[in-house]
C-alpha positions as CSV (number, residue, x, y, z in Angstrom):
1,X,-62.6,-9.6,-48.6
2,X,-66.3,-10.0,-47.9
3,X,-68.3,-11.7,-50.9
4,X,-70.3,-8.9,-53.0
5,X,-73.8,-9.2,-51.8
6,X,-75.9,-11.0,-54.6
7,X,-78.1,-8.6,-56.6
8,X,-82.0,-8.7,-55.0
9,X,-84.2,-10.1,-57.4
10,X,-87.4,-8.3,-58.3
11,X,-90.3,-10.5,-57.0
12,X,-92.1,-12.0,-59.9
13,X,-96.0,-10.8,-60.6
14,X,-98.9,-12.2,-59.6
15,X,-101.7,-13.0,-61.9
16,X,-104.3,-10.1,-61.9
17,X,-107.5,-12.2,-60.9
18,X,-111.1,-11.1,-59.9
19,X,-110.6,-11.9,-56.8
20,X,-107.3,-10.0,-56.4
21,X,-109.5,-7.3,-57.8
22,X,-111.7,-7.1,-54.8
23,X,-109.0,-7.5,-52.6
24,X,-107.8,-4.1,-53.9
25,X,-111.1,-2.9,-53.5
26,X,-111.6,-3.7,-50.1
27,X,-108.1,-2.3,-49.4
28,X,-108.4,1.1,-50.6
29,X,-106.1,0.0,-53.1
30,X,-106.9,2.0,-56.9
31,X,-107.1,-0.5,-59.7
32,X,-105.5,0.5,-62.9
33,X,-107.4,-0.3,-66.0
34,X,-106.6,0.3,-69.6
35,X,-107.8,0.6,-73.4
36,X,-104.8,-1.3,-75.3
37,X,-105.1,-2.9,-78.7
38,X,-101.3,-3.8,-79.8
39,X,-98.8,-6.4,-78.9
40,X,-96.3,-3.8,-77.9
41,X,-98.1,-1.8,-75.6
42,X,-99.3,-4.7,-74.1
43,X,-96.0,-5.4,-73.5
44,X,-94.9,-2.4,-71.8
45,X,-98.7,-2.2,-69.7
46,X,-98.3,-5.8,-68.3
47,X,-94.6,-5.1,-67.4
48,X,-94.8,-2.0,-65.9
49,X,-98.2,-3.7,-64.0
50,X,-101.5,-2.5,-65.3
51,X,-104.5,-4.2,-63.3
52,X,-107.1,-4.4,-66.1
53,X,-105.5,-5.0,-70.1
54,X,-108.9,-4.0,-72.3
55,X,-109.4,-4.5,-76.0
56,X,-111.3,-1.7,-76.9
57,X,-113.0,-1.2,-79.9
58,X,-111.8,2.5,-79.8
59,X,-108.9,1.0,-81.1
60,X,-110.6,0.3,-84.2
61,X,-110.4,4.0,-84.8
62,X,-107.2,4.6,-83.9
63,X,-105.5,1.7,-85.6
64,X,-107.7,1.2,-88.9
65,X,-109.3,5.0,-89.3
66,X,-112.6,4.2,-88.6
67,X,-115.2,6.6,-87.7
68,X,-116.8,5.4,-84.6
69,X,-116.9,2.2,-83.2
70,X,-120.2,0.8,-84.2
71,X,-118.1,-0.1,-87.9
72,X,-115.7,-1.7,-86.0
73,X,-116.1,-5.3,-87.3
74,X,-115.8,-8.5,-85.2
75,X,-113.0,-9.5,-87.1
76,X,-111.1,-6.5,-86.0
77,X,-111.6,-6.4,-82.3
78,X,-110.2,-10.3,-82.8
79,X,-107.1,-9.5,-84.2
80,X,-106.2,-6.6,-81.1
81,X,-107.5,-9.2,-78.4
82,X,-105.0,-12.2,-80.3
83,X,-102.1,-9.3,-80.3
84,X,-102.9,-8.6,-76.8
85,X,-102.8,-12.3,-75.5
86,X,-99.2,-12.8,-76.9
87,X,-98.1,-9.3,-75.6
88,X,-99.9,-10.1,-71.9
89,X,-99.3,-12.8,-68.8
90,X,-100.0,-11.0,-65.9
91,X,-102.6,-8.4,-66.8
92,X,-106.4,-9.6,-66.9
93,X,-107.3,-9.5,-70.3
94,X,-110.5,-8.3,-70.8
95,X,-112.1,-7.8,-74.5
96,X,-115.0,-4.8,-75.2
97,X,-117.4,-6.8,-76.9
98,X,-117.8,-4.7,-80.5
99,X,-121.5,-3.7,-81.7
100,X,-123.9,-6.1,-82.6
101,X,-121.9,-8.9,-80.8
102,X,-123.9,-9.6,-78.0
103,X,-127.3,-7.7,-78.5
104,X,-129.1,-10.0,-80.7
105,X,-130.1,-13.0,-78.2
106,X,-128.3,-14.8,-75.1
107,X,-127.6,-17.3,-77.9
108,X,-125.0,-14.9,-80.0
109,X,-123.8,-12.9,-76.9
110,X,-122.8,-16.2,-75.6
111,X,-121.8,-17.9,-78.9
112,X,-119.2,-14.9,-79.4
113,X,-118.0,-14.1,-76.1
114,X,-117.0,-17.6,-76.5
115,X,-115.4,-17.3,-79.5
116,X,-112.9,-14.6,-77.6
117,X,-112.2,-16.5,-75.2
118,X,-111.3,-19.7,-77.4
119,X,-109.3,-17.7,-80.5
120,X,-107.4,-15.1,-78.2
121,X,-107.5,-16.3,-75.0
122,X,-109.4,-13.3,-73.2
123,X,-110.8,-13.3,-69.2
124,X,-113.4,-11.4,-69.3
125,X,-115.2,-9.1,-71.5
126,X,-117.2,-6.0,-71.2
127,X,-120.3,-4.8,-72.5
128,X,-121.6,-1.5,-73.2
129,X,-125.5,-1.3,-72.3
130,X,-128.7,-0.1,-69.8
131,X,-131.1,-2.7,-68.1
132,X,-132.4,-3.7,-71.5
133,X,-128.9,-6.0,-72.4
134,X,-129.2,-7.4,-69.4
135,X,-130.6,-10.6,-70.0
136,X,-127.5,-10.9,-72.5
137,X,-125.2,-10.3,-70.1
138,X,-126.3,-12.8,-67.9
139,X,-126.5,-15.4,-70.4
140,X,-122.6,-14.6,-70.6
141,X,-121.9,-14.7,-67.3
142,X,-123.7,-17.5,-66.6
143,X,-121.8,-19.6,-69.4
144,X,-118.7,-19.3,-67.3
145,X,-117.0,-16.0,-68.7
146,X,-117.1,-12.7,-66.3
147,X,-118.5,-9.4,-67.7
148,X,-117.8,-5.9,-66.5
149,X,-120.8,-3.6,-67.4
150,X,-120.4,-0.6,-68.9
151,X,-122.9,2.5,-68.2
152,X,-123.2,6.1,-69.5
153,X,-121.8,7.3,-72.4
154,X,-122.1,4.0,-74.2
155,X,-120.3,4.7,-78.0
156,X,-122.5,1.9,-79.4
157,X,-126.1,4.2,-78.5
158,X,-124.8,7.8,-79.2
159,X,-127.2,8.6,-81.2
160,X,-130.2,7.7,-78.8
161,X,-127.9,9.6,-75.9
162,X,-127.5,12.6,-78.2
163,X,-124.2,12.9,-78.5
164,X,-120.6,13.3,-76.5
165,X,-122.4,14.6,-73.5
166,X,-122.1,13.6,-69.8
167,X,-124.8,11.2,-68.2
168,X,-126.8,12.0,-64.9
169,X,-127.2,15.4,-64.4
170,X,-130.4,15.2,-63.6
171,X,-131.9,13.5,-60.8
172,X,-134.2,11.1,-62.8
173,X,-131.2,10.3,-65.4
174,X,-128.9,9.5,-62.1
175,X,-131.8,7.4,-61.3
176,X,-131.9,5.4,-64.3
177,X,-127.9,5.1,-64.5
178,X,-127.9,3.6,-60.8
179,X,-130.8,1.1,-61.5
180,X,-128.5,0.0,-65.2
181,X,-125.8,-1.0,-62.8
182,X,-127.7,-2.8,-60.0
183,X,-129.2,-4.6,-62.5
184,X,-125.7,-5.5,-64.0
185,X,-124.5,-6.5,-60.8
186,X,-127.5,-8.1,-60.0
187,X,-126.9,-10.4,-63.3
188,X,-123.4,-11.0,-61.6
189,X,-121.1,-8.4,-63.3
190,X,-118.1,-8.7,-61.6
191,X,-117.4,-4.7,-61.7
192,X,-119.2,-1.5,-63.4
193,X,-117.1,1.0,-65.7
194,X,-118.9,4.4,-65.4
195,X,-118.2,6.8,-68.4
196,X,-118.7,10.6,-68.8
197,X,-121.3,10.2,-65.8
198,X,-121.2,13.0,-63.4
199,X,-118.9,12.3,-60.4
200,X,-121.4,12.0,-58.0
201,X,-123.3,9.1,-59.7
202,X,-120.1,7.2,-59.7
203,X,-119.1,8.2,-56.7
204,X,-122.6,6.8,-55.3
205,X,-122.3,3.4,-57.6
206,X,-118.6,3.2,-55.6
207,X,-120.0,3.4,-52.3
208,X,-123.1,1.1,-52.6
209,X,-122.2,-1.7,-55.0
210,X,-120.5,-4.8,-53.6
211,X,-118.3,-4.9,-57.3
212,X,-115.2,-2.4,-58.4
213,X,-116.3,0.5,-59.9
214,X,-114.0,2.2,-62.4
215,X,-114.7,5.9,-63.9
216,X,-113.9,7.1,-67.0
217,X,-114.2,10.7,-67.8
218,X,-116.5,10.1,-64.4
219,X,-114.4,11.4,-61.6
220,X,-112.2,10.5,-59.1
221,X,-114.2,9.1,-56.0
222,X,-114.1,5.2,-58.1
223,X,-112.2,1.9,-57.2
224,X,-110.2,2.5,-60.4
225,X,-109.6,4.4,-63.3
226,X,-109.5,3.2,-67.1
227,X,-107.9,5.3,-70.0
228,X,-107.5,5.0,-73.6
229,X,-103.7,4.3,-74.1
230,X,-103.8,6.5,-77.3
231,X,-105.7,9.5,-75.8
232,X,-102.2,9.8,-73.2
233,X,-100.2,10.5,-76.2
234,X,-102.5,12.2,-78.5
235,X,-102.6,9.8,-81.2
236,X,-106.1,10.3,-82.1
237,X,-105.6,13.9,-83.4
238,X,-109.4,13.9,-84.6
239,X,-110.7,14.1,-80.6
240,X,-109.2,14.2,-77.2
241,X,-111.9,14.2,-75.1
242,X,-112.0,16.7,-72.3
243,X,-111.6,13.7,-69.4
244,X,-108.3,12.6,-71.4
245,X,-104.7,13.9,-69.9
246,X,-102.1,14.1,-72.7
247,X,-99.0,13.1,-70.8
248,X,-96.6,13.3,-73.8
249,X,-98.2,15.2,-77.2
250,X,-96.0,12.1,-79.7
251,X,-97.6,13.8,-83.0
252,X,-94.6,16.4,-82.9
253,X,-92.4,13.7,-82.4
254,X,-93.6,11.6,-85.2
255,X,-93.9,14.4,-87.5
256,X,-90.0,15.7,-86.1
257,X,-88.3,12.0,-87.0
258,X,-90.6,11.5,-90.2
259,X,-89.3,15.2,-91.6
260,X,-85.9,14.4,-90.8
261,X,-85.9,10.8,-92.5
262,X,-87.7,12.6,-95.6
263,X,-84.6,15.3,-95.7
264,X,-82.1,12.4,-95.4
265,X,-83.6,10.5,-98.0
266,X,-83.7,13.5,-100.2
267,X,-80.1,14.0,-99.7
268,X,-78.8,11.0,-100.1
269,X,-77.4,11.2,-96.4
270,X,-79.3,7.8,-95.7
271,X,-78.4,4.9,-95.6
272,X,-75.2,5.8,-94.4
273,X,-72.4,3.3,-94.8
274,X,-72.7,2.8,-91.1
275,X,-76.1,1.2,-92.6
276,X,-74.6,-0.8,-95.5
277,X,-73.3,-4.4,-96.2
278,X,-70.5,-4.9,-99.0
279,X,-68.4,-7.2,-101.1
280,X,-64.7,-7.5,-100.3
281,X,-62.8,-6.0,-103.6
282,X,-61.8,-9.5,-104.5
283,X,-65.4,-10.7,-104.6
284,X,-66.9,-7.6,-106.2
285,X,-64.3,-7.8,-108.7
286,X,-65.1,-11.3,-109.8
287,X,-68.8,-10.4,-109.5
288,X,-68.2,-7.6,-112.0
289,X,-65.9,-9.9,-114.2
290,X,-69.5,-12.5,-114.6
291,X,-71.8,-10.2,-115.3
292,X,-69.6,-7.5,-117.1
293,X,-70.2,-4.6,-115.3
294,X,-68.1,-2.2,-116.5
295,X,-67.4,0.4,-114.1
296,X,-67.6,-1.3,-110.3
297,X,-66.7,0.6,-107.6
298,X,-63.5,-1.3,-106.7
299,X,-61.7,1.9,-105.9
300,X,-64.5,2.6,-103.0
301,X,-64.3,-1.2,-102.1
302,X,-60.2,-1.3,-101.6
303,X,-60.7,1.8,-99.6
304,X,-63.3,0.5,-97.1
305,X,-60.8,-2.3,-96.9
306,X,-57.8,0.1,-96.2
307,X,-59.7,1.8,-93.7
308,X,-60.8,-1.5,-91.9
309,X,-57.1,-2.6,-91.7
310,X,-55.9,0.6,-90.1
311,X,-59.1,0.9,-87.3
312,X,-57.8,-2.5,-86.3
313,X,-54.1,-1.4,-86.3
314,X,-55.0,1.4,-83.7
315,X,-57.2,-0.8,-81.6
C-alpha cells in the first residue's frame, strides 16, 4: 500500500512591511486596510490576512459611547492599540493618533507617537490634517516612526469642514486636497488615506503620488481600501455612512440571542443541568448533616447518580 501523502502545510505569513506595501502597489496588487480596536478582531483580521491593522479612534465611539472622536481620550486609543498588539503578528499595526495628540508642537506629536510605539508596540501611525500639521508630521517621521496622512473628511475638523460632507467638488477644494497630500508626502508620509473625497481626487492622488493611496468613502480607482470593522456589521446603529457596506446586519442577531437568554432566564429553562456541577448523594448528605439543612435534595442527587450508572451501562 502506498504511504498516505502527508497533509500540505499552509505557508506561514509574512510580515506586512512598508516596503511589501509598495511592492503591492507597484504590482497592481489592492492593499487591505482596516479600522480595528479589540483583541479578537484583531485576531480574526491578522489571520484571515488584512494588510493595514488601524486603531481608530472611531472605536472610541463604538466601544465606550462616545459622541465623536475629538472626546476620545489618549488613554483610550492606548488601551485598543495594547489590545491590538496582543491580538496581531503579521498585520502592520498602525495607531490614528486621537485629537490633540500631535497638533500642539513637533515636541508632543513626537513625545506621544512615541509613547505608542513604546506602551503598545504600534508601526506606524496616522494623522488626520491639511498642510498646516505638516511640520508635526515630519517631526514624527523624522524621529524614526512612519506616518500615513489622512486628507478630507478629517473627524477631528468637522466643524471647520461643515459637516459629514464629501471633499473636492470643486475645482479649487480639489486643489487644496492635492497640495495637503504632496505636502504629506513631501514630509515623507509613507502612504495617503483619502476620505469622503470625490473619486476623482483620489483617483488623481493614486496616479501621481509615488506613496499608496487608500480611499475611504473615496472611490474605487486607490491602491487600497480601508473600512471601519464595525460599520460591516452595523454595530454603530447611530450612523452608517453612505460609503459603508453592511455585509451581515449582527443587531438582529444580538437582539435574537439576548431575547431568547432573557425568556430562558425567566423560565427557569437556564442553566440547564447540562450547565450544572453537583455533589455525589454521599457528599451532599454529609454537607447537609454540618450545616443542618433540613430538606436537601438527595432524592434529585441519587437520581442523577442512577441515571449516570445506566448511560454508562448502555455505552
Amino acid at each position: 500500500m502506498n504511504a498516505a501523502a502527508a497533509p500540505q502545510k499552509t505557508p506561514a505569513r509574512k510580515k506586512v512591511t512598508i516596503p511589501s506595501l509598495m511592492k503591492k502597489m507597484r504590482d497592481g496588487e489592492a492593499i487591505v486596510q482596516m479600522a480595528v480596536y479589540d483583541y479578537r478582531s484583531a485576531v480574526v483580521a491578522d489571520r484571515l490576512g488584512i494588510d493595514i491593522l488601524c486603531v481608530s479612534d472611531t472605536g472610541g465611539m463604538v466601544l465606550f459611547g462616545h459622541r465623536s472622536t475629538v472626546t476620545v481620550s489618549f488613554e483610550e486609543v492606548m488601551f485598543m492599540s495594547q489590545a491590538v498588539d496582543r491580538g496581531s503578528r503579521y498585520g502592520l499595526r498602525m495607531v490614528d493618533m486621537p485629537y490633540w495628540s500631535f497638533h500642539i508642537s513637533p515636541e508632543q506629536a513626537v513625545d506621544n507617537a512615541g509613547k505608542f510605539v513604546a506602551k503598545a508596540n504600534a508601526e506606524v501611525m496616522k494623522c488626520e490634517g491639511n498642510r498646516h500639521h505638516v511640520r508635526n508630521i515630519e517631526a514624527i517621521i523624522k524621529a524614526g516612526i512612519p506616518v500615513q496622512g489622512h486628507i478630507g473628511i478629517t473627524p477631528m475638523r468637522m466643524a471647520q469642514l461643515g459637516g459629514f460632507v464629501a471633499q473636492g467638488k470643486t475645482a479649487a477644494r480639489a486643489m487644496e486636497l492635492v497640495q495637503d497630500a504632496k505636502e504629506m508626502v513631501d514630509a515623507g508620509c509613507f502612504s495617503i488615506m483619502c476620505e469622503v473625497t470625490t473619486q476623482e481626487v483620489c483617483q488623481y492622488l493614486t496616479e501621481t503620488l509615488p506613496v499608496p493611496v487608500i480611499s475611504l468613502g473615496a472611490g474605487n480607482k486607490a491602491h487600497g481600501v480601508h473600512i471601519i470593522s464595525s460599520d460591516l456589521f452595523h454595530l454603530y446603529e447611530e450612523h452608517t455612512p453612505r460609503h459603508s457596506k453592511i455585509y451581515t446586519d449582527l443587531i438582529p442577531i444580538i437582539e435574537d440571542v439576548y431575547t431568547r437568554y432573557m425568556t430562558d432566564v425567566r423560565d427557569r429553562a437556564y442553566p440547564g443541568p447540562e450547565h450544572t456541577a453537583y455533589m455525589t448523594p454521599q457528599e451532599l448528605e454529609g454537607f447537609a448533616r454540618q450545616v443542618g439543612w433540613s430538606k436537601p435534595p438527595i432524592a434529585e442527587a441519587e437520581q442523577r447518580e442512577k441515571s449516570k450508572r445506566s448511560a454508562k451501562a448502555a455505552e
